[in-house]
C-alpha positions in Angstrom: 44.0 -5.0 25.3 47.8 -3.4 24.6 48.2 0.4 25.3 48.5 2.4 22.6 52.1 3.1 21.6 54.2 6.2 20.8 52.9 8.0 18.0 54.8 10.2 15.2 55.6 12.7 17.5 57.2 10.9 20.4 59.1 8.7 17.8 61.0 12.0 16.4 61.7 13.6 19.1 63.1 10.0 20.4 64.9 10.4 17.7 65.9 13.4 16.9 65.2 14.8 20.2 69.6 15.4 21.0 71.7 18.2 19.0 74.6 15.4 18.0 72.2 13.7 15.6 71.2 16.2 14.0 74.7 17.8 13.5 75.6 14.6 12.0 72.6 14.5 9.8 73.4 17.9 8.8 76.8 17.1 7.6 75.8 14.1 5.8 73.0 16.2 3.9 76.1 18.2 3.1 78.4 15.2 1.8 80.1 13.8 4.2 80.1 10.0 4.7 83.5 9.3 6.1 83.7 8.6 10.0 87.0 10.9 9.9 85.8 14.1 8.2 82.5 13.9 10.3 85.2 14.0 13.3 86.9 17.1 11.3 83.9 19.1 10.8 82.3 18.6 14.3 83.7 19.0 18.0 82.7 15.5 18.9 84.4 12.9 21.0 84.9 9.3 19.2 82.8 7.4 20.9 79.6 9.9 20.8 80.3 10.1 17.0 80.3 6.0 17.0 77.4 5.6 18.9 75.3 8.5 17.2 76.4 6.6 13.6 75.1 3.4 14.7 71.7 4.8 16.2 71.4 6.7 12.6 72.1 3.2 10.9 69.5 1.3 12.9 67.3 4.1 12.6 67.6 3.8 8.6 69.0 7.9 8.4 72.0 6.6 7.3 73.2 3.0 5.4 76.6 1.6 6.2 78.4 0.8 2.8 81.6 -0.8 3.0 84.2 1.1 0.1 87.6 -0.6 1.5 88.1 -4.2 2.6 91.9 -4.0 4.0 91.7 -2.8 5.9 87.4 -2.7 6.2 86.5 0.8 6.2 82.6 2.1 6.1 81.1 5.1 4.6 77.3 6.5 5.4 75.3 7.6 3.0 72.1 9.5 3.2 68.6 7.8 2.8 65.8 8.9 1.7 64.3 9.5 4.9 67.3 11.4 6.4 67.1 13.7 3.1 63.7 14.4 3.6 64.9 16.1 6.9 66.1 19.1 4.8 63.2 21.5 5.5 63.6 20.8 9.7 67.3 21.7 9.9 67.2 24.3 7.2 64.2 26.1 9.2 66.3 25.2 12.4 69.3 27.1 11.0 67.4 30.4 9.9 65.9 30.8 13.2 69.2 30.5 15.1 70.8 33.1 12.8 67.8 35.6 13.0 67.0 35.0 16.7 70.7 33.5 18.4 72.8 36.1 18.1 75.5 35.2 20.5 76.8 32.2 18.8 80.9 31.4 19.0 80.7 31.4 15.5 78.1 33.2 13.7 76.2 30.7 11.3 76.7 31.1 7.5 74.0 32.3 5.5 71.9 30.4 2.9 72.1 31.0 -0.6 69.3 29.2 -3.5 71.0 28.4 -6.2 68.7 28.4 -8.9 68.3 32.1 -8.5 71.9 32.8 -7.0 70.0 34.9 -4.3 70.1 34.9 -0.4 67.0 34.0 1.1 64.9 33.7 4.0 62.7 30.6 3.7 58.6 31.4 3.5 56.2 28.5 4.8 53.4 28.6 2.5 50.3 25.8 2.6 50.7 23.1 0.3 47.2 23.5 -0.5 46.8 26.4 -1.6 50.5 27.9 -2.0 49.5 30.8 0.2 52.1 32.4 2.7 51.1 30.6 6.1 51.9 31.3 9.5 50.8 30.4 13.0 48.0 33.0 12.8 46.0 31.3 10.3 47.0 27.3 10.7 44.8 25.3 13.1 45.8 21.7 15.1 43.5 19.1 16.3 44.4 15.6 17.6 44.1 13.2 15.0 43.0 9.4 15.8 46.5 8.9 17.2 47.0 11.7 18.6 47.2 13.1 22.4 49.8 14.4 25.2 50.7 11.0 26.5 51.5 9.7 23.2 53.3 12.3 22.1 55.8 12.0 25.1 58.8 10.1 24.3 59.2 7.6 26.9 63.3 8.1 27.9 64.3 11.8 28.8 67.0 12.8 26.7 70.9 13.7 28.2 71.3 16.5 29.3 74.2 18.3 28.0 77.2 19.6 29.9 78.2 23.5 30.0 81.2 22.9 27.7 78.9 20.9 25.3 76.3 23.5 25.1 78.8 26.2 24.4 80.1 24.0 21.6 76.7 23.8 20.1 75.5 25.4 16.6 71.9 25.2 17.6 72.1 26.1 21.6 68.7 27.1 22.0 66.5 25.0 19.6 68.1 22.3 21.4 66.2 23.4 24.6 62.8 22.5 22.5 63.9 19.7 20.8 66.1 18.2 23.2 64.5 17.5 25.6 60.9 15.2 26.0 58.9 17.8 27.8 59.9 21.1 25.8 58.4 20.4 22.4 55.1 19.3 23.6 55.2 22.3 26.3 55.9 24.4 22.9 53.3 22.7 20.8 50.4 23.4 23.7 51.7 27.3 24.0 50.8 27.4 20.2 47.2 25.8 20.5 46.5 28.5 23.4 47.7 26.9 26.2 49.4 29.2 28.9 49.2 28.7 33.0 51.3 26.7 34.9 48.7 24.2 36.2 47.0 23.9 32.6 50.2 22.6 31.4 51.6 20.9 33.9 47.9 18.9 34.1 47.3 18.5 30.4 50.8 16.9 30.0 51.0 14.9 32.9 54.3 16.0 33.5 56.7 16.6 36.9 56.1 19.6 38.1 60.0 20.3 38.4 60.0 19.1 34.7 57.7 22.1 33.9 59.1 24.9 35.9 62.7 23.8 34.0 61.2 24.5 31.0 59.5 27.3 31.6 62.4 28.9 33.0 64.7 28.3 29.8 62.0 29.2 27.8 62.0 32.6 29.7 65.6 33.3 29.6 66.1 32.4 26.0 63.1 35.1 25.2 60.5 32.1 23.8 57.9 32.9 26.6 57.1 36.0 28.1 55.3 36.0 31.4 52.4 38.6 32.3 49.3 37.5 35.0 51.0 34.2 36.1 50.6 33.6 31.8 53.3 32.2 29.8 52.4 33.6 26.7 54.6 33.3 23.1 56.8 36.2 22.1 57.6 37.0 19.0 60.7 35.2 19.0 58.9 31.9 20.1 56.2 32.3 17.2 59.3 32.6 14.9 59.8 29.0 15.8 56.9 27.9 13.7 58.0 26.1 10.9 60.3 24.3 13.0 57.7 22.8 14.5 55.1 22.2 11.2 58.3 20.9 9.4 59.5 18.2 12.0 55.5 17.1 12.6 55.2 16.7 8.6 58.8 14.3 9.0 57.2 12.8 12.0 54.1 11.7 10.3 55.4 10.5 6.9 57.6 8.1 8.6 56.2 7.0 11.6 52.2 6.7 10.7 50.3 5.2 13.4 47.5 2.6 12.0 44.9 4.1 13.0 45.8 7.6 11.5 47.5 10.8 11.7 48.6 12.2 15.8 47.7 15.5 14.7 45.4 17.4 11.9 46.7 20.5 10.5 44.1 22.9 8.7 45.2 26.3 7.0 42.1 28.6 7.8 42.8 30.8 4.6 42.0 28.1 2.1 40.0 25.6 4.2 42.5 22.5 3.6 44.7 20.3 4.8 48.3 22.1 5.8 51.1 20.5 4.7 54.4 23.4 5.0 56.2 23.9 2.1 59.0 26.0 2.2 59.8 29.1 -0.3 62.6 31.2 -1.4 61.9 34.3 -0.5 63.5 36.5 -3.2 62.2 34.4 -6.7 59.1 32.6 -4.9 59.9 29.3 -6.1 60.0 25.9 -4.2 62.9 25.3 -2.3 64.6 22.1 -2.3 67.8 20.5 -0.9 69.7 19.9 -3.1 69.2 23.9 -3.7 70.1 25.3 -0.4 73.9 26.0 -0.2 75.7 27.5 3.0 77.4 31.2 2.3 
């Protein structure tokens, strides 16, 4: 009988899992289609910008429409299921500006535009439209579910010192870039915190593990007490991050035989799905309604 495969998780962060791609998705949520002004708007070589375009394209984030036939010229448009990414890389973008402070270029702020007012995005349950938060949102395996599933199988590249300092999202990029950081993220949430425990329950290098931890550390994420790694405040901030790009995950890569994780909101009792809210008229936010300022 076949191995199970990857599951939702290890398919995103396959994915999505390398700061490029999701620059590039960014900028197309924003308009842009043309290969030129995607090379205006980000510091990115030509051929990382070609190769990222075409993984996007096979991936379905993007479709390649021809506008020009001589000479042939391209444009990429959204999808559906690179629009959907909206509440990932908006929640991305508020933690960097709350908790990053020492970007090159300090990141604009967000503005809803159905109430004109700059806001802070709220997770609340879709269940129950309560406020929600770490605290009071439980996660099981679900039948697809567990650590070696959820690992992709190829570690991403790792960036050089010039690329990093080019970066607009430096530190998520430590969690999401890299195979072993989400998942060491996702077990320091569900209570996870010595070296061995994680190192064992992952099935990861050791040397993998210490790497992390140490980044982790630096970057204020983890604090370490007892030979614990525990989560500091900063690290709990990263919360919807993580519920948002596990909701992506699992709406677009569903395993057959069910969901790789559960998500239950202990306030209401049901099933947690995050849905994101402007903070200053407590409506619904939606992409199309989140401008840069």
């Amino acid at each position: 009988m076949a191995e199970p495969g990857p599951n939702a998780v290890a398919r995103m962060l396959g994915l999505l899992g390398d700061e490029w791609t999701l620059l590039v998705v960014q900028q197309a949520l924003l308009g842009i289609t043309r290969y030129g002004d995607f090379r205006t708007r980000l510091p990115i070589s030509n051929s990382v910008l070609t190769a990222r375009l075409r993984s996007l394209t096979d991936a379905a984030l993007l479709e390649r429409l021809s506008y020009q036939s001589n000479p042939p010229r391209s444009e990429y448009v959204i999808t559906e299921r690179s629009r959907s990414l909206w509440p990932m890389l908006v929640s991305i973008w508020e933690w960097e500006r709350h908790w990053v402070p020492d970007h090159s270029d300090p990141l604009p702020g967000m503005r809803h535009t159905p109430c004109g007012g700059d806001f802070t995005p709220v997770v609340t349950c879709g269940s129950c439209s309560e406020a929600a938060s770490e605290k009071d949102v439980v996660a099981q395996w679900g039948p697809s579910g567990s650590w070696p599933r959820s690992i992709p199988g190829a570690a991403t590249r790792r960036r050089s010192a010039s690329d990093q300092a080019a970066g607009l999202f430096p530190q998520t990029m430590s969690v999401m870039g890299n195979r072993w950081g989400f998942a060491l993220l996702v077990a320091a949430f569900v209570g996870m915190s010595r070296f061995t425990d994680f190192q064992t329950q992952l099935n990861a290098p050791p040397g993998s593990i210490t790497d992390r931890l140490s980044i982790f550390t630096g970057n204020g994420v983890f604090q370490v007490s007892d030979n614990r790694y525990r989560l500091t405040e900063k690290g709990r901030a990263l919360f919807p991050v993580l519920v948002t790009a596990l909701h992506w995950a699992q709406r677009w890569y569903p395993a057959p035989e069910g969901p790789a994780v559960i998500l239950t909101h202990t306030t209401c009792g049901g099933e947690f799905t995050a849905v994101l809210q402007c903070d200053q008229c407590s409506e619904p936010l939606r992409g199309a309604h989140v401008q840069a300022t």
